[in-house]
FILOLO-45252 format. One record per residue (C-alpha): residue number from 0; residue in one letter; y, z, x. Coordinates in steps of 0.25 Angstrom, whole numbers. Layout:
N
(r NUM A (Y Z X))
...
//
This chain:
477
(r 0 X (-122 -409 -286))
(r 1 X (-110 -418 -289))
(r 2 X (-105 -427 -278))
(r 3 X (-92 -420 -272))
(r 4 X (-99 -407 -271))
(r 5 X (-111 -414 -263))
(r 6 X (-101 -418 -255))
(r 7 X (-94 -406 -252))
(r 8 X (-109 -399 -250))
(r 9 X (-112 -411 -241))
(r 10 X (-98 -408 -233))
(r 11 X (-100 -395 -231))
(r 12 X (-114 -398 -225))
(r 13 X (-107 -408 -216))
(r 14 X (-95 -399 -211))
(r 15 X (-106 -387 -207))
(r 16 X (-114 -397 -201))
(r 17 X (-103 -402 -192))
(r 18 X (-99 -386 -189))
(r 19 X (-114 -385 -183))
(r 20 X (-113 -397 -176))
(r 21 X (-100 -392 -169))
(r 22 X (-105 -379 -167))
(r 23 X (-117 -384 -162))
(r 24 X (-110 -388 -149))
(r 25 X (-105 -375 -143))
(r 26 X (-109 -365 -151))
(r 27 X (-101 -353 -142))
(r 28 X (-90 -362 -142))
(r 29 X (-79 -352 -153))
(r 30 X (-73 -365 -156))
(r 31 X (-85 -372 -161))
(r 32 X (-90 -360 -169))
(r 33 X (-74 -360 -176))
(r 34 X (-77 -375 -179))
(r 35 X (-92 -370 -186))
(r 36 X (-84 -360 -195))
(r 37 X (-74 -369 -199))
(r 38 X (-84 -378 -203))
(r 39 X (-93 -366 -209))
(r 40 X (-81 -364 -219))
(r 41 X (-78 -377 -222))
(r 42 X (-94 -379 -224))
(r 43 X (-92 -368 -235))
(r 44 X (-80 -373 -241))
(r 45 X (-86 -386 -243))
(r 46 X (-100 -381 -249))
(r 47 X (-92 -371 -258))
(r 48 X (-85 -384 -263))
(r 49 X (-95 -390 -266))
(r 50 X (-101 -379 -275))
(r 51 X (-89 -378 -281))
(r 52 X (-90 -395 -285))
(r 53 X (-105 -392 -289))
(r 54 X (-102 -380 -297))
(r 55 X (-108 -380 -311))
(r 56 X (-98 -372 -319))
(r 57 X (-85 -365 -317))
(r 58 X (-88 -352 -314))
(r 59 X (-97 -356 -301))
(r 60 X (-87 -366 -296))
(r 61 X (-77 -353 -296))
(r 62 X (-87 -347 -289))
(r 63 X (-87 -358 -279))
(r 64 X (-71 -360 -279))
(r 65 X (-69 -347 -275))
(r 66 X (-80 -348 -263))
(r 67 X (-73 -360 -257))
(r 68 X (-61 -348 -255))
(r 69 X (-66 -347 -239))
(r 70 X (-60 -362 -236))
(r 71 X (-47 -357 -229))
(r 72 X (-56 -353 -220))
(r 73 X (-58 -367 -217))
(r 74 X (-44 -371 -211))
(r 75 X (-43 -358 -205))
(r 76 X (-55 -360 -198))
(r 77 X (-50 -375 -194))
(r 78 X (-37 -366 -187))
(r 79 X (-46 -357 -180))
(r 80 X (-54 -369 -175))
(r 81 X (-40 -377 -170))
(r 82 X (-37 -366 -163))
(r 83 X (-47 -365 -154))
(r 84 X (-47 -379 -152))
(r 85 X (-35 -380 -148))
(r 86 X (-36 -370 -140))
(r 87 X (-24 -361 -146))
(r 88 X (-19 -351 -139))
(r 89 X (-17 -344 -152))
(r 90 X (-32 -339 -150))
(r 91 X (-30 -334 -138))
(r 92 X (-16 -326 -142))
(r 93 X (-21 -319 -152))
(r 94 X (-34 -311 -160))
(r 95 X (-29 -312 -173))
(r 96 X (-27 -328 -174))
(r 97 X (-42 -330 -181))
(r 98 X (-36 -318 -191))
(r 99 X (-24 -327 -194))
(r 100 X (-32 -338 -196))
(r 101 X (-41 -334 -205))
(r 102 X (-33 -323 -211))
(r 103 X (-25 -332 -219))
(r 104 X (-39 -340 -223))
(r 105 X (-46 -325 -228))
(r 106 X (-33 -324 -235))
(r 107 X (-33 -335 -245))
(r 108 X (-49 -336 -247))
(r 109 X (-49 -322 -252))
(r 110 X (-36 -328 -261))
(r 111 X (-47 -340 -266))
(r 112 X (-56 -330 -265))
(r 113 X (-54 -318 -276))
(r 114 X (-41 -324 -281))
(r 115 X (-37 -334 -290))
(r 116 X (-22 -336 -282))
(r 117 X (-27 -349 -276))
(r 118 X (-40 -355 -285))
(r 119 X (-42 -353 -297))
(r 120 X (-54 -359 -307))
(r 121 X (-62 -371 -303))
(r 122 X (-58 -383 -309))
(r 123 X (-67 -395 -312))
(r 124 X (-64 -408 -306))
(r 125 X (-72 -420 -304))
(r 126 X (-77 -417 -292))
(r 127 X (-82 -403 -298))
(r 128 X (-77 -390 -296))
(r 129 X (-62 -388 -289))
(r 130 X (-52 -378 -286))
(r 131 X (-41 -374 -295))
(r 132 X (-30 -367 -290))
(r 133 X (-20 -357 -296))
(r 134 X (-9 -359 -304))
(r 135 X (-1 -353 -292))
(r 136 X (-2 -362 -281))
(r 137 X (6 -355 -271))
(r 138 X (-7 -349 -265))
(r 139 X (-14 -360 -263))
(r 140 X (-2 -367 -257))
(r 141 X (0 -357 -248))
(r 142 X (-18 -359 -244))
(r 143 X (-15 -373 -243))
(r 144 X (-3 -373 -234))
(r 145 X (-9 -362 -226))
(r 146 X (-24 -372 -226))
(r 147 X (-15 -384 -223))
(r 148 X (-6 -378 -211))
(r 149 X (-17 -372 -202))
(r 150 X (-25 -385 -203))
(r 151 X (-12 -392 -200))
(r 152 X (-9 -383 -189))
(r 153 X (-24 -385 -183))
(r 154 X (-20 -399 -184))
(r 155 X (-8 -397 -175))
(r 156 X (-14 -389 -166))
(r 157 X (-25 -399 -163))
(r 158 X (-15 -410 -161))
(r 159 X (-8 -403 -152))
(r 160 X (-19 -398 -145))
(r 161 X (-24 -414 -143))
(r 162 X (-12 -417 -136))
(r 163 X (-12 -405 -127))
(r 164 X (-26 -407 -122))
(r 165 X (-28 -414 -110))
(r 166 X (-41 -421 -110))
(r 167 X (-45 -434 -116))
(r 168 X (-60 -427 -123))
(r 169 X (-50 -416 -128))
(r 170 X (-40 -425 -135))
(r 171 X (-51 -432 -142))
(r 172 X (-59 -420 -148))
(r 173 X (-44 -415 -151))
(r 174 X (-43 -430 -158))
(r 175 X (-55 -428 -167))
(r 176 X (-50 -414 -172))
(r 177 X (-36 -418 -173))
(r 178 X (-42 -430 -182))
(r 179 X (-52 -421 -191))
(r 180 X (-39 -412 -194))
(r 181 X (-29 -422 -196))
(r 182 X (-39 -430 -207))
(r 183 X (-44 -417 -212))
(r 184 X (-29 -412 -215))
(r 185 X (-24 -423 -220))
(r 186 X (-35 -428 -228))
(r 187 X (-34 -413 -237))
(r 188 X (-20 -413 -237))
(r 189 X (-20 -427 -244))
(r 190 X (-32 -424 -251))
(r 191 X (-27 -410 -256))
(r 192 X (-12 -411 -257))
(r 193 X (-6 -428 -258))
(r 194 X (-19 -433 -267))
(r 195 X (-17 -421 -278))
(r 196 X (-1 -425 -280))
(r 197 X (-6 -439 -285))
(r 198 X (-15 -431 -294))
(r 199 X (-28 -435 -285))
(r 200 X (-38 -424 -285))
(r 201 X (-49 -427 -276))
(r 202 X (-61 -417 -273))
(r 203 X (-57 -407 -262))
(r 204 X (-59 -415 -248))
(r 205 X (-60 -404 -238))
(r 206 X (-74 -403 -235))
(r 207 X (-74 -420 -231))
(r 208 X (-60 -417 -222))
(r 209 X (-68 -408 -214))
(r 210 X (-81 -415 -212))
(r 211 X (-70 -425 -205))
(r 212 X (-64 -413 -197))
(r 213 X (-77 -407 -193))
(r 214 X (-83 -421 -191))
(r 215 X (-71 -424 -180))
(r 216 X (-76 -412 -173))
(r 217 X (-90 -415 -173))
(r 218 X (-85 -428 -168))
(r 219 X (-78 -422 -157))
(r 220 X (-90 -413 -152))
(r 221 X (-99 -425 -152))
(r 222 X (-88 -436 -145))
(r 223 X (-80 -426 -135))
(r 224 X (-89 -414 -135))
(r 225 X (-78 -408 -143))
(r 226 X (-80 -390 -141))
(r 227 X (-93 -393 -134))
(r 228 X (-95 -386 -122))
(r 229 X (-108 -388 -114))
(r 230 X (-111 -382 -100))
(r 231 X (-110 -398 -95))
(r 232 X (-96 -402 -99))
(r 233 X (-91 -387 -97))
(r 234 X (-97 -388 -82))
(r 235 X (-90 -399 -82))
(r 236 X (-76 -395 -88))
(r 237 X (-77 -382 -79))
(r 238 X (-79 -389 -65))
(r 239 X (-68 -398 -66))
(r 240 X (-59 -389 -70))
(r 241 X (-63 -378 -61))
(r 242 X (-52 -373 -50))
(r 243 X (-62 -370 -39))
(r 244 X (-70 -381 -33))
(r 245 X (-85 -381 -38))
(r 246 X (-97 -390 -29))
(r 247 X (-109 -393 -32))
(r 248 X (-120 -392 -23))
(r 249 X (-135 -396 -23))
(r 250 X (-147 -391 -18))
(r 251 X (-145 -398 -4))
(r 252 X (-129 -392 -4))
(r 253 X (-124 -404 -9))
(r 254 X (-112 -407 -15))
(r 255 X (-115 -413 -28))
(r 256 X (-103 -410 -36))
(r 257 X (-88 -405 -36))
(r 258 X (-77 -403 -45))
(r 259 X (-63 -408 -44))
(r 260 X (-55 -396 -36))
(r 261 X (-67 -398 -25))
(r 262 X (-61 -413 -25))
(r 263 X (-47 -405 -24))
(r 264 X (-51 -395 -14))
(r 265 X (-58 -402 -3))
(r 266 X (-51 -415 -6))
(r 267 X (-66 -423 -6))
(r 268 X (-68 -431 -19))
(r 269 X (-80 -426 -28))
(r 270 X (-87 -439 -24))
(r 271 X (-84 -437 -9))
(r 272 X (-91 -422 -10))
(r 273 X (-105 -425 -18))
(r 274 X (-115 -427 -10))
(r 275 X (-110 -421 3))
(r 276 X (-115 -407 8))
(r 277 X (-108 -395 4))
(r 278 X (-102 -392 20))
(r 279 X (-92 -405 16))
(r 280 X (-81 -397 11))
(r 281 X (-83 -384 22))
(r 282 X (-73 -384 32))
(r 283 X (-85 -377 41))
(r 284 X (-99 -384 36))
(r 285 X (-106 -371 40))
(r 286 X (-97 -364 31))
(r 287 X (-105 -373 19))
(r 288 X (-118 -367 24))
(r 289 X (-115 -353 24))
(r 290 X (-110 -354 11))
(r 291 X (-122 -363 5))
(r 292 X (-132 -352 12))
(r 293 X (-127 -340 6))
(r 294 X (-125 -345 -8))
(r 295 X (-139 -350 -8))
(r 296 X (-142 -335 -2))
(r 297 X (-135 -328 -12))
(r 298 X (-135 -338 -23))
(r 299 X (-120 -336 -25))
(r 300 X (-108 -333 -16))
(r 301 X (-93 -332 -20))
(r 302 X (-79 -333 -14))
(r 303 X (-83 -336 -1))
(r 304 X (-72 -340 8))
(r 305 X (-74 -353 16))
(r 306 X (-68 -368 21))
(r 307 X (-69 -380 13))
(r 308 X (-63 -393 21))
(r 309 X (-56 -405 11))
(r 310 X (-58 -418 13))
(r 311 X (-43 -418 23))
(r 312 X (-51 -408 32))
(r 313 X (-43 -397 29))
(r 314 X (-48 -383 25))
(r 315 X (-49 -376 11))
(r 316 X (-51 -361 9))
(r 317 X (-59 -360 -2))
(r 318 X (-67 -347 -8))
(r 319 X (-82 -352 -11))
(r 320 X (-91 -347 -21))
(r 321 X (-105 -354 -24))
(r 322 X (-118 -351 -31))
(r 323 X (-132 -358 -30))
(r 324 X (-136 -366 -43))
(r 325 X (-151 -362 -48))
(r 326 X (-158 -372 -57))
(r 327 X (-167 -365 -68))
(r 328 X (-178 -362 -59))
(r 329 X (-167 -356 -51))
(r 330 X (-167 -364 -39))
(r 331 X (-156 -368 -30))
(r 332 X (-151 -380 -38))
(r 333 X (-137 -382 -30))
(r 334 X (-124 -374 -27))
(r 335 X (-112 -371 -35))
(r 336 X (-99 -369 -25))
(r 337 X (-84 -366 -30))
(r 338 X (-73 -364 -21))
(r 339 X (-59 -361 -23))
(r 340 X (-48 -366 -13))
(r 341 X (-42 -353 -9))
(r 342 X (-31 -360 2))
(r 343 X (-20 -355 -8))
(r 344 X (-26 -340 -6))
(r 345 X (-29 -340 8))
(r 346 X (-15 -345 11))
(r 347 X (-10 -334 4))
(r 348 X (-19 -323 10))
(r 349 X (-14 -329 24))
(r 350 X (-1 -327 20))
(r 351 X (-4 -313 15))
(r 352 X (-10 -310 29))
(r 353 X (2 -315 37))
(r 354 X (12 -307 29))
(r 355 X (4 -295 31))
(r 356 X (1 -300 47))
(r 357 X (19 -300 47))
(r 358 X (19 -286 40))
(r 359 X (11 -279 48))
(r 360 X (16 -285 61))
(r 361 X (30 -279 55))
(r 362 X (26 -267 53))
(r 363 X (19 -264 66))
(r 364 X (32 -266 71))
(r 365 X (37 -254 62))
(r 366 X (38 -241 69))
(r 367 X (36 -235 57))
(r 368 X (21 -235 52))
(r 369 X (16 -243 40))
(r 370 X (5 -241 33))
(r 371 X (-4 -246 21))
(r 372 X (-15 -238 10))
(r 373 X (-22 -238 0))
(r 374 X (-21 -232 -12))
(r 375 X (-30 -222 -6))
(r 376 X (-22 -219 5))
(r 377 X (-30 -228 15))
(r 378 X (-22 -233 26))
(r 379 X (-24 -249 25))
(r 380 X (-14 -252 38))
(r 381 X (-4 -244 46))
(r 382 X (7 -251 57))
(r 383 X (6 -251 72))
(r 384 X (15 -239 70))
(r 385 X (4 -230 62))
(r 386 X (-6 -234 73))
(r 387 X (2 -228 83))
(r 388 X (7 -215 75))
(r 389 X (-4 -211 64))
(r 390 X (-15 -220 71))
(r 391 X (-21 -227 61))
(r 392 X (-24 -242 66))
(r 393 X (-35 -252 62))
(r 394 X (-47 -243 63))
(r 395 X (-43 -230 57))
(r 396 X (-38 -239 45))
(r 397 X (-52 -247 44))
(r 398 X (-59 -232 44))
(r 399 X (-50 -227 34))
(r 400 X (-36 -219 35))
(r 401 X (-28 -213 25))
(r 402 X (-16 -209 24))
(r 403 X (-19 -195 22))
(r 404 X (-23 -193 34))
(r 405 X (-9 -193 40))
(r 406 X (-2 -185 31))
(r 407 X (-3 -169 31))
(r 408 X (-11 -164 19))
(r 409 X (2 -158 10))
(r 410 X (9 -173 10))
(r 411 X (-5 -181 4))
(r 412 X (-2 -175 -11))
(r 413 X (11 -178 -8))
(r 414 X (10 -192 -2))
(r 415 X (1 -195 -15))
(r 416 X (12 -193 -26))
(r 417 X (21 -200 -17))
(r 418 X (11 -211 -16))
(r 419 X (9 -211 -32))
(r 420 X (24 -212 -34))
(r 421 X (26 -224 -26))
(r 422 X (14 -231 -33))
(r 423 X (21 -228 -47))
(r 424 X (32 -235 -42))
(r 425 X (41 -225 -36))
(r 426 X (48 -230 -22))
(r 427 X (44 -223 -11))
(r 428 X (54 -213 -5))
(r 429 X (48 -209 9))
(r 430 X (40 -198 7))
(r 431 X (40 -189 20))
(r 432 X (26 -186 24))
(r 433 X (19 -178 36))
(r 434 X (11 -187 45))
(r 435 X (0 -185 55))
(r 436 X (2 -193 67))
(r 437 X (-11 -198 76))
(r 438 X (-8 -187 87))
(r 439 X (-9 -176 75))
(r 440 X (8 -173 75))
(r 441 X (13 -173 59))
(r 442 X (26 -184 57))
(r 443 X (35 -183 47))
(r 444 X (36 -197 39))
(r 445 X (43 -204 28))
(r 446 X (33 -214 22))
(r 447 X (37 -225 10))
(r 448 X (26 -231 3))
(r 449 X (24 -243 -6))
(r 450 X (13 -247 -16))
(r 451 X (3 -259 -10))
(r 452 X (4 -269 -22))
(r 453 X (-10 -278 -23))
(r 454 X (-9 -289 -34))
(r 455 X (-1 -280 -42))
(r 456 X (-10 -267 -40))
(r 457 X (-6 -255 -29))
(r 458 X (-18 -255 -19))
(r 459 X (-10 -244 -9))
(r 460 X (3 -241 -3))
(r 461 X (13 -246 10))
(r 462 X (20 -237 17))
(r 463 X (28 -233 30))
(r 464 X (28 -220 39))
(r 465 X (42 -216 43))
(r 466 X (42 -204 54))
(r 467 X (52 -196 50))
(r 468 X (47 -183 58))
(r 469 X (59 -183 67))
(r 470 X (70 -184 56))
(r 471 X (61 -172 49))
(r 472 X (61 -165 63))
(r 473 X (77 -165 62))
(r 474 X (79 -160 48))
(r 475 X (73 -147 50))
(r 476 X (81 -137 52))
//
């Protein structure tokens, strides 16, 4: 085997190998498995290369020409591969962006492939076999500017991403891929397109532009742990960025660690906490002990409502969740706790509950009566007023009342089309019902109704009860 087809042989070895290793770090990870197949194909271009060098006559170095076709895939790939790193939103957008990215790729390999529009008849140079392109170089001009511009793009798009990053580890793994392009690029476009104007062929350096490429990513995953993600360092990430506040405990209840919003929360620092027990931070220490006893009852609890007291002495409403921590032999190996500051909430449902406090103290001044169902018809309150003329207080509510109870048997399919209207957005127009008073007399009413509106969905209907009986009493004749 001559010497530049040894090394394109032993470049292709090197470039799968560094795909392996990559791979071998995360093997779910998508964006490590894209990184494998880029360098599968570029693997493939490389050995197909090398063939073609090493090729003992013409018609088996066309044979080998034409098989090198499948390098578009290559730069394509490399997109692909930015994207994700990057982090595109592209992606996310859209199912047909890997279409569009290897669309154009398919596209000019079948040209390489079945056609002589781009390469011709292998040509002997002193390196070995090479590529001959058609007389007609528009369509490998338009395969080179179309190669050149996504790589270029990738480059921007992985400069642009290291200055919109915010940590220092994701700077520098950007900095090692920035590198391995920028070199890459500009090393084949010097190579392929200055050098050939002063009439320097030299043999096709991809292959050697690559193993840089893919070495600065292997360098990367070695030095900042560049798309590694193992359960330590993910732990890690998760807890200090979690919203809720997460404590450790040990065996003996123990605090042994805490994450930054328990810091924020409770207003201790994390060094303060370790080591104290768990009813510290309890506005009630009996409070710690309930909890603690029915998590290791139960193994798990959740959204518990209780008191934690910062380091100012002021008290936090929080909603507690914990579960026990088994080692292997599933014994009790510790407690995990998270609490979420609910204060916000709890503010907001006291307001809630004074506002409904004021409406219902307005409308028992009402003489009219108002009242609340459900979408069944079940009576969910009624007005001092209701009490007094229909009879339906606290109790009778609790035990179930519905509103057909009151009306006389031929208003019910009436009051329902009524009801249906008004929840398909009609306005109520005071419907005249027949009523049943508690003493058994029949009233003549006007009622208006209005949907009962729940985080956006109808949950039942509002409504007042105007007596209208003496008004009816005066229009017959």
């Amino acid at each position: 085997m001559q010497i530049f087809a040894f090394l394109s042989l032993l470049s292709s070895i090197i470039i799968m190998a560094l795909g392996i290793f990559v791979y071998s770090t995360n093997r779910k990870s998508q964006l490590n498995r894209i990184f494998l197949f880029l360098c599968a194909m570029a693997f493939y271009w490389a050995f197909m290369e090398s063939m073609l060098r090493d090729a003992d006559s013409l018609s088996s170095a066309f044979v080998w020409m034409k098989l090198t076709a499948f390098w578009t895939f290559v730069p394509a790939a490399t997109f692909h591969f930015t994207l994700y790193f990057t982090e595109s939103k592209l992606l996310k957008r859209s199912s047909w962006i890997p279409f569009l990215i290897y669309g154009p790729a398919a596209l000019f390999s079948f040209l390489e492939l079945v056609t002589n529009l781009i390469i011709t008849t292998p040509v002997m140079r002193y390196w070995g076999y090479s590529y001959q392109y058609a007389p007609d170089m528009l369509p490998f001009l338009i395969e080179l500017a179309w190669a050149f511009g996504i790589l270029v793009l990738s480059l921007f798009l992985c400069i642009r991403y290291y200055f919109q990053v915010p940590g220092l580890q994701q700077k520098n793994q950007t900095k090692y891929i920035v590198t391995g392009f920028s070199v890459a690029i500009i090393g084949e476009f010097f190579c392929e397109l200055v050098l050939p104007l002063f009439h320097v062929i030299i043999p096709e350096p991809e292959a050697i532009f690559f193993i840089f490429f893919s070495g600065m990513v292997a360098y990367a995953v070695q030095k900042y742990e560049l798309f590694v993600v193992n359960p330590t360092t993910a732990a890690d990430n998760i807890v200090s960025t979690m919203t809720d506040s997460l404590i450790l405990l040990d065996r003996r209840y123990t605090i042994t660690s805490v994450n930054e919003e328990t810091e924020k929360i409770t207003g201790y620092q994390r060094e303060t906490l370790v080591g104290r027990p768990f009813s510290t931070i309890f506005v009630n220490p009996q409070d710690s002990n309930e909890i603690l006893s029915k998590i290791t009852a139960d193994s798990a609890i959740r959204d518990i409502e209780t008191l934690f007291r910062s380091r100012d002495g002021a008290s936090i409403p929080v909603s507690f969740s914990g579960s026990v921590i088994k080692n292997t032999s599933g014994e009790n190996n510790g407690i995990v706790c998270i609490s979420r500051d609910i204060t916000q909430r709890k503010l907001l449902e006291d307001t809630l509950k004074e506002n409904e406090h004021r409406f219902r103290e307005l409308a028992d001044l009402l003489p009219q009566t108002i009242f609340e169902m459900d979408m069944e018809g079940n009576l969910t309150y009624v007005n001092y007023a209701g009490v007094e003329i229909f009879g339906i207080d606290n109790t009778k509510i609790r035990t179930g009342a519905n509103v057909r109870e009151y009306l006389i048997p031929g208003d019910i399919e009436r009051m329902h089309r009524g009801l249906a209207l008004v929840m398909g957005g009609a306005k109520s127009s005071g419907e005249v019902y027949t009523l049943r008073r508690l003493d058994g007399t029949l009233m003549n009413a006007m009622i208006n109704t209005g949907p009962v509106i729940r985080n956006g969905v109808a949950i039942g209907f509002r409504g007042i009860v105007i007596d209208i009986t003496d008004r009816v009493n005066l229009e017959k004749p």
